[in-house]
C-alpha positions as CSV (number, residue, x, y, z in Angstrom):
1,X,-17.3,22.3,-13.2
2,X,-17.7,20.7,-9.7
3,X,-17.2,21.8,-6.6
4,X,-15.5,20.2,-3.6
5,X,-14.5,21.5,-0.3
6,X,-11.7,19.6,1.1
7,X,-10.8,20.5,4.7
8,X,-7.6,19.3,6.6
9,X,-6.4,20.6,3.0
10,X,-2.7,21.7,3.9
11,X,-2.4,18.1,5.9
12,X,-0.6,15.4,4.6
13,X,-3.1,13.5,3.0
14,X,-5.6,16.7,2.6
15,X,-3.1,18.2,0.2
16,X,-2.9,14.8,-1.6
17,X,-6.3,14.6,-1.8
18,X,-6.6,18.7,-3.3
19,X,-3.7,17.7,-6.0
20,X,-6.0,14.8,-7.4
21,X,-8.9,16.6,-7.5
22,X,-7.1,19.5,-8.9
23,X,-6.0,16.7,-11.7
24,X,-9.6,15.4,-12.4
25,X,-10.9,18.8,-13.2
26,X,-12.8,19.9,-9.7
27,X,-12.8,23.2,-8.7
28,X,-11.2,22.7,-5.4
29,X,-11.7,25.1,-1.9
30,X,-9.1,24.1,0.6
31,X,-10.0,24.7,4.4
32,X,-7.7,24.7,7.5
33,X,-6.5,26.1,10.4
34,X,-2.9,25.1,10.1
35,X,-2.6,23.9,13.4
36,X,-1.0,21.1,12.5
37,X,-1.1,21.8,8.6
38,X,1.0,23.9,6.4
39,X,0.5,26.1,3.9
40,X,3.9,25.1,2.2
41,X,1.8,21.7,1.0
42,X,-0.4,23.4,-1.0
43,X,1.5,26.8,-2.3
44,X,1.8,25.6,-5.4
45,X,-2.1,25.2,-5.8
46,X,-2.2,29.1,-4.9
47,X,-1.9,30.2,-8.4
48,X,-4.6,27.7,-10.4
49,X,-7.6,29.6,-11.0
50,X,-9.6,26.5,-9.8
51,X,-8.3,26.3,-6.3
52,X,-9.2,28.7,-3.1
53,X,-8.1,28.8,0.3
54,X,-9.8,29.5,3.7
55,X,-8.3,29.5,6.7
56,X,-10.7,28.3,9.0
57,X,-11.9,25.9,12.1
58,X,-14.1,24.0,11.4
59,X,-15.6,23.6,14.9
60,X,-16.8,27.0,14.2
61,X,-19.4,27.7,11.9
62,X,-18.3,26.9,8.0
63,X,-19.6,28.3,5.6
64,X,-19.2,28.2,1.2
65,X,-20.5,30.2,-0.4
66,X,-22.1,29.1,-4.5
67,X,-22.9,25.4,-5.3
68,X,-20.7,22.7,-3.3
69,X,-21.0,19.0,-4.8
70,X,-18.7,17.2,-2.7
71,X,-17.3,17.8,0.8
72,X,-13.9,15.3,1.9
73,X,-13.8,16.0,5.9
74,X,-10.0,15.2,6.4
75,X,-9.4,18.3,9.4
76,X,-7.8,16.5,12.2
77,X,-4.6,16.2,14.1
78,X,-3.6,12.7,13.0
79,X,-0.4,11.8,15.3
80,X,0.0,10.8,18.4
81,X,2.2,13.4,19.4
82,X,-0.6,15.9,18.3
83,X,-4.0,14.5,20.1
84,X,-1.8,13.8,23.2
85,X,-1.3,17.6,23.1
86,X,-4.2,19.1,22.2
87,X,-6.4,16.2,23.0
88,X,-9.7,19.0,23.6
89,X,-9.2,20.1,19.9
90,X,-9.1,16.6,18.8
91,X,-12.5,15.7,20.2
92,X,-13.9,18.9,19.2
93,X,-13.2,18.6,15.0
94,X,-14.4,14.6,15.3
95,X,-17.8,16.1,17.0
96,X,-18.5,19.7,16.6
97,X,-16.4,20.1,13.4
98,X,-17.8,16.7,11.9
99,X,-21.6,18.1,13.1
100,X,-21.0,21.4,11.0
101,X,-19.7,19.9,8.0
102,X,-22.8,17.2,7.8
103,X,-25.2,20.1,8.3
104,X,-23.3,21.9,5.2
105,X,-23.7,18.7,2.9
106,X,-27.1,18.8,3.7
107,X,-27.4,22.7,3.1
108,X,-25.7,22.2,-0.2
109,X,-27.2,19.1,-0.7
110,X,-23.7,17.7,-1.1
111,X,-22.2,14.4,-0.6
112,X,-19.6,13.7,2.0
113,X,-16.6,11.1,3.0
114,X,-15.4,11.3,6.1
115,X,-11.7,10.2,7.4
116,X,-12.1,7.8,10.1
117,X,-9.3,5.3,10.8
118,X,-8.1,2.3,11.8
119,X,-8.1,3.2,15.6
120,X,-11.6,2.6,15.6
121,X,-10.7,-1.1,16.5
122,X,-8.3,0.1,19.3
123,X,-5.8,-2.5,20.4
124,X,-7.9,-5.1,18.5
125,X,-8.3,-8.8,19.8
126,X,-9.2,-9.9,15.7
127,X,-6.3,-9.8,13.1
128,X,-6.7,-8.8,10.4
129,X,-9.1,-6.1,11.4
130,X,-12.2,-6.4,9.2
131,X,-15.2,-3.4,9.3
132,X,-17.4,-5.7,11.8
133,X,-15.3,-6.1,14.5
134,X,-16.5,-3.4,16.8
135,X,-12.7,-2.8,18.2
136,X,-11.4,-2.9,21.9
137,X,-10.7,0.5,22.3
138,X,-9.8,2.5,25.9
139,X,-12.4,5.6,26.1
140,X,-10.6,7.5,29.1
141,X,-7.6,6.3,28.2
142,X,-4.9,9.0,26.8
143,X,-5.6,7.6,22.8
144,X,-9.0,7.5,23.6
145,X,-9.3,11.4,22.5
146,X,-8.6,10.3,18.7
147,X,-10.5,7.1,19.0
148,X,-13.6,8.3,20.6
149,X,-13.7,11.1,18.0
150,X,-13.5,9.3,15.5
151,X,-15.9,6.5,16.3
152,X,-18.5,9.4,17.1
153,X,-17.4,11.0,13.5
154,X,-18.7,7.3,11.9
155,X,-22.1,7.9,14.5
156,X,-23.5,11.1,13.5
157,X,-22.3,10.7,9.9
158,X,-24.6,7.6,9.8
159,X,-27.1,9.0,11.4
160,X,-27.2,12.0,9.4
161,X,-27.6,9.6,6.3
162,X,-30.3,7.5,7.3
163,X,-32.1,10.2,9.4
164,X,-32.1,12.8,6.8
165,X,-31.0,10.6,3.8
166,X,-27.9,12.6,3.2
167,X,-24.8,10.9,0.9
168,X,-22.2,9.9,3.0
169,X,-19.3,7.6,3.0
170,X,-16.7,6.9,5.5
171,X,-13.3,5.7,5.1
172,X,-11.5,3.8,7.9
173,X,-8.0,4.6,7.0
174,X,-4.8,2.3,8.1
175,X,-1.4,3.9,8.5
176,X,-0.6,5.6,5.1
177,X,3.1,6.9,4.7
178,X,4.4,9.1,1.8
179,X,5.9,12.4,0.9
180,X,4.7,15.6,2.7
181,X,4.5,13.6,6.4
182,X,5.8,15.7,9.4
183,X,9.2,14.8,10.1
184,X,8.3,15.7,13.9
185,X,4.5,13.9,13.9
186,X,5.7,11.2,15.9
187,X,4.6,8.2,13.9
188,X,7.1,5.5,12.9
189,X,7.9,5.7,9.3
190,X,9.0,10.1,9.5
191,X,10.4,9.1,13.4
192,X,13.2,6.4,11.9
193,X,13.6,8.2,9.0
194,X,14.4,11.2,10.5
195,X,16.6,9.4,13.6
196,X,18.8,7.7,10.8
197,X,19.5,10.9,8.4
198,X,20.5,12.9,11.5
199,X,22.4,9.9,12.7
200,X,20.4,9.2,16.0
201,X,19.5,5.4,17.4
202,X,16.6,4.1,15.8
203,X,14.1,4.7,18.7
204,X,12.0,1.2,19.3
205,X,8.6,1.8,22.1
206,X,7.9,-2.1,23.4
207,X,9.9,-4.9,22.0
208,X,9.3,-4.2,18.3
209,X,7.1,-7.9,17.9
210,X,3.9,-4.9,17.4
211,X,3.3,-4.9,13.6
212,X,2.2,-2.4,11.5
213,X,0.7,-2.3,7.4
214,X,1.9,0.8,5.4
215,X,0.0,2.1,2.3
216,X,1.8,4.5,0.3
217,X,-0.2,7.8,0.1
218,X,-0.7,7.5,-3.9
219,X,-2.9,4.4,-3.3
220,X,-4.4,5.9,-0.9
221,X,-5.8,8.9,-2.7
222,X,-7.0,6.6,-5.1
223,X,-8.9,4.4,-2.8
224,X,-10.8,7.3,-1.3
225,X,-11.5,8.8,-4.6
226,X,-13.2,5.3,-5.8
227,X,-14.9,5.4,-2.9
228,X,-16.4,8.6,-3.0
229,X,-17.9,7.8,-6.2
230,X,-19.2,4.0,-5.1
231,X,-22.8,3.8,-3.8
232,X,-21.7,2.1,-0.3
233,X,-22.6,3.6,2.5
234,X,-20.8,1.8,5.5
235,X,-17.4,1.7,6.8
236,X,-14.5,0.3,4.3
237,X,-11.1,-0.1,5.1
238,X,-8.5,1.9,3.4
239,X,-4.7,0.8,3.7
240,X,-2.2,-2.1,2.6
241,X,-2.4,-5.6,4.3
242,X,1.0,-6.3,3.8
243,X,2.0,-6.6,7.5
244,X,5.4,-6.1,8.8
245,X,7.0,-6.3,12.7
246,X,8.4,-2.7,13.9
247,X,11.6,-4.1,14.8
248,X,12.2,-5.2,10.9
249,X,10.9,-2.1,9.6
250,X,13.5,-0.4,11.8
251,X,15.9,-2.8,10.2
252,X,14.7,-1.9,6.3
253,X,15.7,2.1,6.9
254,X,19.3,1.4,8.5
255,X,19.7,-0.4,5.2
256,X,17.2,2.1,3.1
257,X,19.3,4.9,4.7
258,X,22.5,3.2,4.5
259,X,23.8,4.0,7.7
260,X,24.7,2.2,10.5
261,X,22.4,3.2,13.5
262,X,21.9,1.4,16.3
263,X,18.1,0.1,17.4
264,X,17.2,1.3,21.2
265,X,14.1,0.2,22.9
266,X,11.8,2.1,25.4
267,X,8.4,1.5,27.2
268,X,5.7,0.9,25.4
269,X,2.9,3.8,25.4
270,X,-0.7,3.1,26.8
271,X,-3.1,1.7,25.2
272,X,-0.6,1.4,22.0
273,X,-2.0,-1.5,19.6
274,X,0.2,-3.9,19.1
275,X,-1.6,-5.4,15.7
276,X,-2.7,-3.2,13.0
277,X,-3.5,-5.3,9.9
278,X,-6.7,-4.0,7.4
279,X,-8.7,-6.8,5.9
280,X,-9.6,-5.0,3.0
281,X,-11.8,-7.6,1.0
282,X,-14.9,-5.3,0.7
283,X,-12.3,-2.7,-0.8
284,X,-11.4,-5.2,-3.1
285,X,-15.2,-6.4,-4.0
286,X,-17.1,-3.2,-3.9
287,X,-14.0,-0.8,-5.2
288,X,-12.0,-3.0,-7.0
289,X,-9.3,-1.3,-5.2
290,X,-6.2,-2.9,-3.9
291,X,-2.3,-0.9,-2.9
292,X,-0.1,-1.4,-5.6
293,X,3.1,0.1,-4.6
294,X,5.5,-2.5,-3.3
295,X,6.8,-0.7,0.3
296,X,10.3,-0.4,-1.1
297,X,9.2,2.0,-3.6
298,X,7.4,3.9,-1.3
299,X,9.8,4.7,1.6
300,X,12.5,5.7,-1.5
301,X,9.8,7.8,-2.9
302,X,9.7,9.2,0.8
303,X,13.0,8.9,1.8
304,X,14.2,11.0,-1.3
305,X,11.4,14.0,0.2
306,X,13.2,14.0,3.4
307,X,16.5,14.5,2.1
308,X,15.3,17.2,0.1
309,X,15.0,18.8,3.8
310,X,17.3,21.6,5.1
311,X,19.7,20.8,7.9
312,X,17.2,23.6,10.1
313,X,14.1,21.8,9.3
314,X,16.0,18.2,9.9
315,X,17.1,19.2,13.0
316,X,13.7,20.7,14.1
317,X,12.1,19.0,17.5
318,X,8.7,20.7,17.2
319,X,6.1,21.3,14.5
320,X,4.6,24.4,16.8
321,X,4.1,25.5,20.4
322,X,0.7,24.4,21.2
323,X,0.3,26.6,24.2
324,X,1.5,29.7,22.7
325,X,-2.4,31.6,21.5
């Protein structure tokens, strides 16, 4: 049986990620630090004899112990509520915790896919965003902790590949939406959900002309898996290229939600891209991947996980306290 560590593993996609691999037969160790993680992702993994836990940083030494065949590097916060808080720990699991993990693939003579993203290209000046545009992104700005991480993540892990010939692969991941999201994160499609089914405004940040492209996580998981068993070895986009303008979106969960919120608008944030579309042609040719759930589906799929919710956790304002030790 193969072994893969995946780590981020009680995230939102992480756990995803642990549940295929559980399905395809892997023996799966899950590693995180639940900082912005949670165990109740992944409890029902907890009694399969082919899944383990550790509860670990990665910017600290990692170490597995036995045979390892495939490492999926997913630990990161993800959201911008997250990175803008503990922007130090951001950088430090895109460098140090990205260094560690390549120096274990090699160890283990493993190969390894690493989550980069579609802030790479910053607040690009090419739509759709294809892997050669080198992006526009703001390095001292107050994204520029997530961006700069991960754009250092896709550095070393090419340098580790042609430098000591390691297997690597690196995903550039576009906004993915599905069940198990934080209501609290901060990113759109949990933030209008959650705003309508407590019966808030919808909350809008610039004039809601910004677009965005959702990819259910099931397609997702899928893409990444292909990927990790492709030979390619440079960035590919991951995520759905159907594009669609914030202020609409807000529009398709009144009516998803059926409830009558109003829409309120507010500053935009620095340094917030106002075009996020993923070219995903060499996903298509090299993968033969493409999303194939329609968005509809998807935010019902999502919606219904939401209202599974307690009125406590609905009403919840924070995932944790960051500055409590």
């Amino acid at each position: 049986m193969q072994k893969v560590l995946i780590t981020g593993a009680a995230g939102f996609l992480g756990s995803h990620l642990c549940d295929r691999f559980i399905k395809e037969g892997f023996h799966v160790v899950g590693m995180d630090n639940l900082i912005t993680g949670t165990l109740k992702n992944i409890e029902h993994l907890f009694k399969l004899k082919h899944f383990e836990f550790y509860h670990h940083d990665v910017t600290k030494f990692v170490h597995v112990p036995g045979a390892l065949d495939y490492i999926l590097h997913f630990a990161s916060p993800a959201s911008p509520i997250d990175y803008l808080k503990i922007p130090i720990q951001t950088l430090k699991v895109g460098s140090l915790g990205t260094h560690n993990l390549l120096g274990l693939a090699k160890e283990k003579n493993a190969r390894i896919l690493i989550a980069s993203t579609s802030e790479v290209y910053g607040d690009p000046l090419v739509h759709p965003q294809s892997e050669d545009y080198y992006g526009n992104v703001n390095a001292i700005g107050p994204r520029g902790v997530y961006d700069e991480a991960k754009r250092f993540q896709e550095s070393i892990t090419m340098a580790y590949h042609t430098y000591h010939g390691l297997e690597t692969r690196i995903a550039r991941i576009f906004n993915t939406y599905g069940p198990r999201m934080r209501l609290n994160d901060g990113r759109v499609v949990p933030a209008f959900i959650g705003q309508a089914l407590r019966g808030e405004d919808l909350t809008i940040f610039g004039n809601g002309l910004q677009t965005r492209s959702f990819c259910y996580v099931d397609d997702l998981v899928e893409g990444i898996y292909r990927l990790l068993f492709s030979n390619y070895v440079y960035p590919i986009n991951i995520g759905n290229p159907d594009e669609i303008r914030i202020k609409d979106f807000a529009e398709e969960i009144v009516k998803l939600t059926e409830t009558n919120q109003k829409v309120i608008y507010k500053p935009l944030p620095v340094d917030d891209p106002l075009q996020r579309q993923p070219d995903i042609g060499k996903a298509k040719e090299i993968l033969d991947w493409q999303p194939k759930t329609r968005r509809s589906e998807g935010m019902k799929l999502t919606l219904d996980y939401f209202r599974g919710f307690s009125e406590e956790e609905l009403q919840k304002s924070e995932h944790r306290d960051f500055l409590k030790k």
